[in-house]
C-alpha positions in Angstrom: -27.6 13.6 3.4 -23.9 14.1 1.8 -22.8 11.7 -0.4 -19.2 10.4 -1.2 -16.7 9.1 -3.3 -13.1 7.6 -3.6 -10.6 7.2 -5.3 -7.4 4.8 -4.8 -4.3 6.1 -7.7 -2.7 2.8 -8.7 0.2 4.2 -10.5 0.8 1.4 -13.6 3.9 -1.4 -14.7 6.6 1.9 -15.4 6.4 2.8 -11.6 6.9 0.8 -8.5 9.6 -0.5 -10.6 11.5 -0.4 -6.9 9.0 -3.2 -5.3 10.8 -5.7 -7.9 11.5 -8.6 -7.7 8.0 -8.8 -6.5 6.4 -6.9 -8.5 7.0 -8.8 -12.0 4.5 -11.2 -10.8 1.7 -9.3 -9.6 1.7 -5.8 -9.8 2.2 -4.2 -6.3 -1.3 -3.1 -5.1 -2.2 -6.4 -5.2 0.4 -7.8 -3.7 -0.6 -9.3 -0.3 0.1 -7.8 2.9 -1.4 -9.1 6.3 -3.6 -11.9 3.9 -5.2 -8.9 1.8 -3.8 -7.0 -1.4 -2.2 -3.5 -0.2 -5.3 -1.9 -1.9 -7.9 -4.0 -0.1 -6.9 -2.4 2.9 -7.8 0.7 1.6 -10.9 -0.6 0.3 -11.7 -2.0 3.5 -11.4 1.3 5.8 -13.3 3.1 3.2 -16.3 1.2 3.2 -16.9 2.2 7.0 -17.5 5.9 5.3 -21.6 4.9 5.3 -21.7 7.9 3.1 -19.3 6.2 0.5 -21.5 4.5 -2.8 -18.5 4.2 -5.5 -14.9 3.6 -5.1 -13.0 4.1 -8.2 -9.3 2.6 -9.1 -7.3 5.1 -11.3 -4.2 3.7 -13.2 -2.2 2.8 -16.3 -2.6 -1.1 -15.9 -4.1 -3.2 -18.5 -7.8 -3.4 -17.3 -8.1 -7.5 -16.7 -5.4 -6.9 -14.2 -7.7 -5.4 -11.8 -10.8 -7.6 -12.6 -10.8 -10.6 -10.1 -10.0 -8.4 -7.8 -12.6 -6.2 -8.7 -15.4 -8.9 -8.5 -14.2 -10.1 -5.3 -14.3 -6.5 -3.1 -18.1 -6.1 -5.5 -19.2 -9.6 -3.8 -17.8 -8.1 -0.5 -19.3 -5.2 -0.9 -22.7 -5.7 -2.4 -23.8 -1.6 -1.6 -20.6 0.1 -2.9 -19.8 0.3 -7.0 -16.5 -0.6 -8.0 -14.9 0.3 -10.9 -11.3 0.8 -12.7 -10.5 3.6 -15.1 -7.6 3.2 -17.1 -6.0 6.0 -18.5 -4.8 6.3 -22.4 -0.9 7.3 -20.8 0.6 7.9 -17.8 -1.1 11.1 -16.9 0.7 11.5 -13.3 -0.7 11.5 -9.9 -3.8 14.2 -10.7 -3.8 14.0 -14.4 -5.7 11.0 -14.1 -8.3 12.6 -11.8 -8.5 15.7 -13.9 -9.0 13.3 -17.4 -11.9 11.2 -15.7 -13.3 14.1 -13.9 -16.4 13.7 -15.6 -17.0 10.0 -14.0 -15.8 11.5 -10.7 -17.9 14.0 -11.0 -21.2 11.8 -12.1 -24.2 12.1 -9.5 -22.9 15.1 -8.2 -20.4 13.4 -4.9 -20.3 16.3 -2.1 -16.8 15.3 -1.7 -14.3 12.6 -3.0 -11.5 10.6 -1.2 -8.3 10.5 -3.0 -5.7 7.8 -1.6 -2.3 6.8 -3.0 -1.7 2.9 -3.2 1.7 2.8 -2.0 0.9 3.3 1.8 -0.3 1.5 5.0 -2.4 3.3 7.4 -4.6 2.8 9.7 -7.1 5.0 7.7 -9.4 7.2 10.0 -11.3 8.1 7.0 -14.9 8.7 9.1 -12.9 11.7 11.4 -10.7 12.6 8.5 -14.4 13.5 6.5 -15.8 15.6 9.7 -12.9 17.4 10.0 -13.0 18.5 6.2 -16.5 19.4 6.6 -16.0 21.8 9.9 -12.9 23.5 8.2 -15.1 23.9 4.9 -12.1 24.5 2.9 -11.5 22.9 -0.8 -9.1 20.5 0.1 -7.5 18.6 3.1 -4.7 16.6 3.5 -4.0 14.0 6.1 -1.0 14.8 7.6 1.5 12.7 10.1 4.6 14.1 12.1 7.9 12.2 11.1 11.3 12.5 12.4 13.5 15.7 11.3 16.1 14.1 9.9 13.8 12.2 7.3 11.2 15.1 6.5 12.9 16.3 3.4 11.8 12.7 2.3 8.5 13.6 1.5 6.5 16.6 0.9 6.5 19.4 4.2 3.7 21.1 5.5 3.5 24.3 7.4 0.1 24.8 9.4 -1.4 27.7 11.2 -2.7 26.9 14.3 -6.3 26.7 13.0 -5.1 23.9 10.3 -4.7 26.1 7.3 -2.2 24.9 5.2 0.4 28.3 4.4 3.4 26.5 3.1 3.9 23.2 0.7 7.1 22.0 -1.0 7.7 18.6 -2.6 10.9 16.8 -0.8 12.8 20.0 -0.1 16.9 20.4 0.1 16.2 21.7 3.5 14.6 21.4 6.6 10.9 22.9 6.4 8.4 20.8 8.8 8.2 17.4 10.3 4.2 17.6 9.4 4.4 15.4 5.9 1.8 15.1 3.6 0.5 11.0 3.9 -0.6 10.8 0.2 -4.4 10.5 1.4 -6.6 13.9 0.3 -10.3 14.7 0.6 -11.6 18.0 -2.5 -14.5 19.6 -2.4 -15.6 18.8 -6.3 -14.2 22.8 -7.1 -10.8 21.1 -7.0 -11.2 20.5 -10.9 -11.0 24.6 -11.3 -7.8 24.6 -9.6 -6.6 21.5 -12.0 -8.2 23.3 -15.2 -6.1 26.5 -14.3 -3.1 24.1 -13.8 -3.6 22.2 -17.4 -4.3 26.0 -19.1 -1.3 27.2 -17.4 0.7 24.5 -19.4 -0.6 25.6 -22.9 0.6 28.2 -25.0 -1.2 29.1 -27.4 -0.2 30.5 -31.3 -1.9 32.2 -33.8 -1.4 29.6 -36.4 -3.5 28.2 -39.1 -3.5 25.3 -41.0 -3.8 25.1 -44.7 -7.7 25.4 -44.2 -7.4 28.2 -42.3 -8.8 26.9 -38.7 -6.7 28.2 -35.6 -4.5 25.6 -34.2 -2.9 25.5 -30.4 0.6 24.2 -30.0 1.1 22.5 -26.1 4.9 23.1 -24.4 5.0 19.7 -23.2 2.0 17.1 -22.0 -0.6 19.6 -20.7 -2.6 16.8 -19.5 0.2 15.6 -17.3 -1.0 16.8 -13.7 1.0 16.3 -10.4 -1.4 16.5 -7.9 1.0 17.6 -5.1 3.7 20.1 -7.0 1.1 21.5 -9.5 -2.2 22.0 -7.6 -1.7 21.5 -4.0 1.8 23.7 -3.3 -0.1 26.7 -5.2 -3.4 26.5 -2.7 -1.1 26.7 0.2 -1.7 30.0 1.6 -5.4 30.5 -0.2 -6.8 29.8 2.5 -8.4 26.8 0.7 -5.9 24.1 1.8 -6.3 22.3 5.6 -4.1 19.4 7.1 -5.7 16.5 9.2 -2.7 15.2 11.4 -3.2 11.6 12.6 -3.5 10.9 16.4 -0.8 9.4 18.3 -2.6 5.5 18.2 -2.7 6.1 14.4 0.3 4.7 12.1 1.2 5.5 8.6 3.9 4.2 6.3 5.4 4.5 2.3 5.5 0.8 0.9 8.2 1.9 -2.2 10.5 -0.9 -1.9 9.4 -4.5 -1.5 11.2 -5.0 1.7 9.0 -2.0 3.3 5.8 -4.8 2.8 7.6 -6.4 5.8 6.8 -3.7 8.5 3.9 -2.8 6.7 2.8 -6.6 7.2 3.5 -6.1 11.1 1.7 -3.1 11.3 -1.4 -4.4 9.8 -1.4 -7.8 12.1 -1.3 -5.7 15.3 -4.4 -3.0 13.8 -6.0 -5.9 12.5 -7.9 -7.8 15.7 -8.2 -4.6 17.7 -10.3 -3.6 14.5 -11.7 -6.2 12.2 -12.2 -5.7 9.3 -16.1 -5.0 8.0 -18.2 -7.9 6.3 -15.0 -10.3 7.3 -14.8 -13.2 10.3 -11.9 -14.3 12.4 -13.0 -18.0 10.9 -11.7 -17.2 7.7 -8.5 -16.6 8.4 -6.0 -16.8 11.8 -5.4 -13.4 12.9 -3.8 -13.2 16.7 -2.6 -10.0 18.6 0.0 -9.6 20.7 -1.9 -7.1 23.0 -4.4 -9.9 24.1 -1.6 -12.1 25.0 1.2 -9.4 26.5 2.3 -11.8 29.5 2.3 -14.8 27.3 5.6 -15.3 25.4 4.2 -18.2 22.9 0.6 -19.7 22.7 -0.9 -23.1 21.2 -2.9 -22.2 18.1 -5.0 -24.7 16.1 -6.0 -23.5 12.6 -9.9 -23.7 12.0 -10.1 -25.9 9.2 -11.4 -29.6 10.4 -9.0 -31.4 7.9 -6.2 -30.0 9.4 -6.1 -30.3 13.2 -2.4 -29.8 13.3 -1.2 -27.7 16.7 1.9 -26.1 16.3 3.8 -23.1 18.4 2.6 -19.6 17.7 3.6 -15.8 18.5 1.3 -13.5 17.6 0.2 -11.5 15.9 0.4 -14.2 12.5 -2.3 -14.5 9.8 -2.3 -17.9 8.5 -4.4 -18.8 5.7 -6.5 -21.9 6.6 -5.4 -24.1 3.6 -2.0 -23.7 4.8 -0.4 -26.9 6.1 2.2 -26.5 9.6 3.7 -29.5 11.1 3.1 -29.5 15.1 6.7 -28.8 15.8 6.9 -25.5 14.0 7.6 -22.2 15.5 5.6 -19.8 13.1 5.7 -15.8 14.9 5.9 -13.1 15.8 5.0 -10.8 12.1 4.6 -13.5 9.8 1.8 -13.7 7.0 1.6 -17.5 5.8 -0.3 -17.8 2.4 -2.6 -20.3 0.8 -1.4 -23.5 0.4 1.8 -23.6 2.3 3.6 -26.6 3.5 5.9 -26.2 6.4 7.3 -29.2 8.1 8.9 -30.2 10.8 11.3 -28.1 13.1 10.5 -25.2 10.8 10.6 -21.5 12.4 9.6 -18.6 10.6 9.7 -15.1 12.5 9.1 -11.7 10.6 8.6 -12.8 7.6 5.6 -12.9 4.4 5.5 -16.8 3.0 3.3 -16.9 -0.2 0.9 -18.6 -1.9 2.5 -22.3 -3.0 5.9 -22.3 -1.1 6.9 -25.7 0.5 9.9 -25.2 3.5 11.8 -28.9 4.3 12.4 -29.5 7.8 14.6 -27.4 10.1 14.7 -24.4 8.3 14.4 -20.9 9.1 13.5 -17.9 7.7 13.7 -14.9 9.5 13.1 -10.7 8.2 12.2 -12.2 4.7 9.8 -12.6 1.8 9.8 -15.9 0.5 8.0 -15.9 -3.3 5.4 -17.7 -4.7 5.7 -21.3 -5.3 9.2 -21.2 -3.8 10.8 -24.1 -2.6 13.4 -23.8 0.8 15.5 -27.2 1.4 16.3 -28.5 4.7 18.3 -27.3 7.2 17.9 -23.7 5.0 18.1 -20.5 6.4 16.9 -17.5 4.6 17.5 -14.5 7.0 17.9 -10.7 6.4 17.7 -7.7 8.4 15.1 -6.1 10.3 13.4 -3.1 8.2 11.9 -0.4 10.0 8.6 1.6 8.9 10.2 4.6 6.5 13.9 3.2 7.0 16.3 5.5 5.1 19.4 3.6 6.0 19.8 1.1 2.7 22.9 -0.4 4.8 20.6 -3.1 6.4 18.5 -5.1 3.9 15.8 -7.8 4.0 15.9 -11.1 2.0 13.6 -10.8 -0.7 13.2 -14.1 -3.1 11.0 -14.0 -6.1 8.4 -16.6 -7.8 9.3 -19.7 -7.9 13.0 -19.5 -6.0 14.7 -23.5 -5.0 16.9 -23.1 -2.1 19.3 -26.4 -2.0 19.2 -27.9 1.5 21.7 -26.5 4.0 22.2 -23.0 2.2 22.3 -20.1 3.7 20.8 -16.8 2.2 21.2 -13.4 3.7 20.4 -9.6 2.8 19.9 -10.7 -0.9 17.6 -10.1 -3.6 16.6 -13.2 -5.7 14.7 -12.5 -8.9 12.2 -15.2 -10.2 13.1 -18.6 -11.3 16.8 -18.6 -9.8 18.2 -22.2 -8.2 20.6 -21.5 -5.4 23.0 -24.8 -4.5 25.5 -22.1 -2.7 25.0 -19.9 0.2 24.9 -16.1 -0.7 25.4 -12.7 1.5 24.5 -9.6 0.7 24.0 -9.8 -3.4 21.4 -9.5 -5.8 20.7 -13.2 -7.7 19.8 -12.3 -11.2 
């Protein structure tokens, strides 16, 4: 029997510099989304590959960021190994793989999984494998079809009709294909010849000698700096080696660049969420609700599981509410909203399309609508912190969320909209459209 691996590229602190102001207090795959860190979605679909034994994270963070989290999916996951490899510099998105290529590579995987961090999908890893076997090509990418006006977004893939990849090009000026690449790949181990050619390609070597006479090679540039998709993928298209996997129509996919795009990513997760739980995980530890088993049903009671609070309030689903969170009866909490550990919301409070995290307290009779409220923020009465609504892959910058960072006090009766509010700011006056440093 085949064995696998995966990989998940977490990037590190000098990218995803566009998630800010969320992202300078916790680095953005661990930012929650739907209840769960970006990347413990990921980790989650994976695990449902029975053939997958080791999922590795790849990255430039400090190594103790990673290593709660760590321990927690290991606990979760009791028959997978988890580890995080941290490399000496920021090697790009397939240096990294080609630099640890000898821990990839260790008990011989028949194939590996490599998945960006920055995305929400819904992950059909177990057809995604299959396919790559029956193609028996070196590499496949999982593909998804995207409107023509935003496909020079991302990177564009021509297909024959058998799936062979014959054309790749990274965000071109022009209009190539609406098939995109999703940032989720599957390699045959001989993928490392391809990057070794790529890294030699890079050198140039000189017939020099030092003082003690030993030959000495002089690099043009970083050779170890490897971009997976413009260095080894765009050159296999056309070998013959290279498939695409295009997602089904009930499938979704989306990028997660800015931290306003963790809003539809958030809705996107609540509604895949109860059609599919999630492995090792019961409803009782959290308050997931679908729309889809409630579609004539504008508004339902909902009483969260946790004996000390027996608190019913008004709900539209799909919410996830964390069970230590606190909700007066009179709230309105729905639809898209994620409400994190330790919340207090109070009376007359309603909250639609929005992310609350862990520690925020919202006074009476305040709404917040299309936002992310930060950690241990505090909202005053009468408050409204509203934005607009952001689409999955949104282009148009025009209509913005409200994002507000850790630890934000909004005075009572304020009124914030479309504005990004970085950490530790104190509004007493009502703000449109601005950026609170």
């Amino acid at each position: 029997m085949s064995w696998t691996k995966a990989i998940i590229l977490v990037g590190g602190p000098s990218v995803g510099t566009r998630f800010r102001p969320l992202s300078l207090s916790l680095p953005k795959p661990l930012f929650p989304i739907a209840g769960e860190p970006i990347i413990r979605h990921h980790i989650d679909a994976l695990v449902k590959v029975d053939s997958i034994r080791e999922i590795l994270l790849v990255g430039f963070f400090e190594n103790e960021i990673f290593n709660r989290f760590l321990t927690e999916v290991q606990l979760s996951y009791p028959h997978v190994t988890f580890r995080y490899l941290r490399e000496y510099q920021s090697l790009g998105t397939g240096g990294g793989l080609y630099h640890f290529r000898d821990e990839i590579l260790s008990g011989n995987p028949d194939y590996f999984f490599v998945v960006h961090a920055d995305i929400a999908c819904s992950f059909p890893f177990n057809e995604f494998l299959q396919y790559h076997k029956s193609h028996k090509g070196s590499a496949t990418i999982m593909g998804t079809k995207v409107n023509k006006e935003d496909a020079n977004r991302y990177g564009c893939l021509v297909s024959s009709e058998t799936g062979v990849v014959t054309h790749y090009v990274e965000k071109p000026q022009s209009f190539v294909s609406d098939l995109i690449s999703c940032g989720v790949y599957l390699f045959d181990p001989c993928i490392f010849e391809e990057m070794r050619k790529s890294v030699l390609d890079r050198r140039s070597i000189r017939d020099e000698e030092d003082e003690y006479g030993n030959v000495i090679y002089k690099l043009s540039g970083n050779a170890d700096v490897v971009r997976l998709e413009q260095d080894i993928l765009r050159p296999m298209a056309s070998t013959g080696k290279l498939f695409v996997y295009t997602l089904k129509e009930n499938d979704f996919w989306m990028q997660i660049k800015t931290a306003e795009q963790a809003l539809p990513a958030n809705n996107l997760y609540l509604h895949h969420l109860h059609k599919q739980p999630k492995p090792g995980h019961t409803r009782s530890s959290s308050c997931v609700v679908d729309a889809s088993q409630n579609s004539n049903i504008p508004s339902v009671n909902y009483q969260i599981n946790t004996p000390s609070r027996n608190q019913n309030f008004e709900l539209v689903p799909p919410v996830y509410i964390h069970p230590t969170a606190l909700i007066h009866p009179t709230a309105k909490i729905g639809p898209n909203v994620s409400v994190g550990p330790r919340v207090i919301i109070e009376r007359g409070v309603r909250i639609k399309n929005a992310i609350i995290l862990d520690g925020t307290e919202i006074k009476n009779d305040s709404l917040v609508m299309n936002s992310i409220v930060g950690w241990d923020s505090k909202l005053g009465s009468w408050s409204r912190v509203q934005g607009e609504p952001v689409m999955p892959n949104q282009a148009d910058k025009s209509k913005n969320a409200s994002i507000l960072g850790k630890e934000c006090k909004v005075a009572d009766e304020i009124v914030i909209r479309s504005c990004l509010v970085l950490p530790h700011k104190e509004l007493k006056s009502s703000v449109h459209d601005e950026v609170v440093m």
